[in-house]
C-alpha positions in Angstrom: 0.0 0.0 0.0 1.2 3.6 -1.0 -0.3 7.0 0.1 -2.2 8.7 -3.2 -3.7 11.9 -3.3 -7.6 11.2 -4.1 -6.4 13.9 -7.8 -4.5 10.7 -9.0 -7.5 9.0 -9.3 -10.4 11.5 -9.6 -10.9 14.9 -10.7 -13.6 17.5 -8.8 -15.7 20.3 -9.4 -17.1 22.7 -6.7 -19.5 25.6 -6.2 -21.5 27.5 -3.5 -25.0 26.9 -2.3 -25.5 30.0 -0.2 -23.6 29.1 3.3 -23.0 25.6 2.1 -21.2 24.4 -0.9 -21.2 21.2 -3.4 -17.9 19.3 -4.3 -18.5 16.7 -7.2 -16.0 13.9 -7.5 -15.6 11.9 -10.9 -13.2 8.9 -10.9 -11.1 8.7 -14.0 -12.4 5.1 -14.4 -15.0 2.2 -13.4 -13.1 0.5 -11.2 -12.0 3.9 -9.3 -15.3 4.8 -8.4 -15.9 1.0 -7.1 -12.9 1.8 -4.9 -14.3 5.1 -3.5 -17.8 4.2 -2.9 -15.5 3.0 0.5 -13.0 4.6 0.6 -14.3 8.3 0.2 -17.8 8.3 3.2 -19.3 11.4 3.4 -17.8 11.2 7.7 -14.3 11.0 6.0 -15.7 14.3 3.2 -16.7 15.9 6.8 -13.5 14.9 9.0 -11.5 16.8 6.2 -13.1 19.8 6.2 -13.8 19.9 9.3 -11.9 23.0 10.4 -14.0 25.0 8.0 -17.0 24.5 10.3 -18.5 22.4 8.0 -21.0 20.9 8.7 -23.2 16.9 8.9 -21.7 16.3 4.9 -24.3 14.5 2.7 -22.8 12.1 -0.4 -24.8 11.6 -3.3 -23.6 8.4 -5.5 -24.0 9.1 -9.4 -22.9 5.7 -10.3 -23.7 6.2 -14.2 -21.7 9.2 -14.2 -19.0 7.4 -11.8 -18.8 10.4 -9.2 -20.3 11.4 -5.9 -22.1 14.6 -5.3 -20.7 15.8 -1.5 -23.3 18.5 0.3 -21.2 20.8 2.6 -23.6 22.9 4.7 -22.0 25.6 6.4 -18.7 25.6 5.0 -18.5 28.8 3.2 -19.9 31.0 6.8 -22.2 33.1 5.4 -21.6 32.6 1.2 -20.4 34.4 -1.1 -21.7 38.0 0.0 -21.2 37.1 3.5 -18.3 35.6 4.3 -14.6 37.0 5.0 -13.5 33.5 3.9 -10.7 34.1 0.7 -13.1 31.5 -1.3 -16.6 32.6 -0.5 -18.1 30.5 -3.0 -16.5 27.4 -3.1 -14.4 27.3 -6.1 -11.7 26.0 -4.5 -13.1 23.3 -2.4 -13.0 20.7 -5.0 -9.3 21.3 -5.7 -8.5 21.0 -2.0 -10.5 18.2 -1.6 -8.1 16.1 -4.4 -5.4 16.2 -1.8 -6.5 13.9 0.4 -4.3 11.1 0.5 -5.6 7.4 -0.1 -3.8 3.9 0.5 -3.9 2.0 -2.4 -1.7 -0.6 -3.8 0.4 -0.3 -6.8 -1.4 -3.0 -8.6 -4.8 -0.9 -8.2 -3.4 2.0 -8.4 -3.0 1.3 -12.2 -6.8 0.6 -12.8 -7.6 3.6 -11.2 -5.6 5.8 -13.0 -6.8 7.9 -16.3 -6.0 5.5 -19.3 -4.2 7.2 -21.8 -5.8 6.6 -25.6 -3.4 6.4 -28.6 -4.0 8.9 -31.2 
């Protein structure tokens, strides 16, 4: 097992809800969502952001798509015309969520990762 940020496996997209904010989280392939539906629980989505005052996190699976949809009430403090916070409206929440780091093992590392195509 090796430490992987979640980005090596999944890209993310994030935006504001008033106080709370959405992060969506698409695995590069089948078998990576597979992987997160347990590896990635909305507790762990809450335990990460937790010094943002965030909130009980809600995940929403999107299994055709291969992502989750994570609900962060409270995390922006006010929103976007509220808020001292440097991202008011969540832009940036989906980037920092990518840094979490994962333990995966080399072999599934590799079926988790974007597969390149030949052009």
């Amino acid at each position: 097992m090796r430490q992987v940020r979640l980005g090596e496996i999944a890209y993310a997209r994030s935006g504001d809800k008033g106080s709370g904010a959405n992060v969506g989280v698409i695995a590069h392939t089948p078998e990576g969502f597979e992987y997160l539906r347990e590896a990635l629980p909305a507790a762990r989505v809450e335990r990460f952001f937790k010094r943002l005052g965030c909130g009980r996190v809600v995940r929403y699976d999107l299994p055709n798509l291969h992502a989750f949809n994570f609900v962060l009430p409270g995390v922006l403090a006010g929103g976007a015309s509220r808020s001292l916070r440097i991202d008011a409206q969540g832009k940036a929440l989906g980037q920092a969520l990518l840094e979490l780091e994962l333990g995966i093992s080399e072999t599934d590392l590799a079926r988790y990762k974007p597969r390149r195509r030949n052009r």
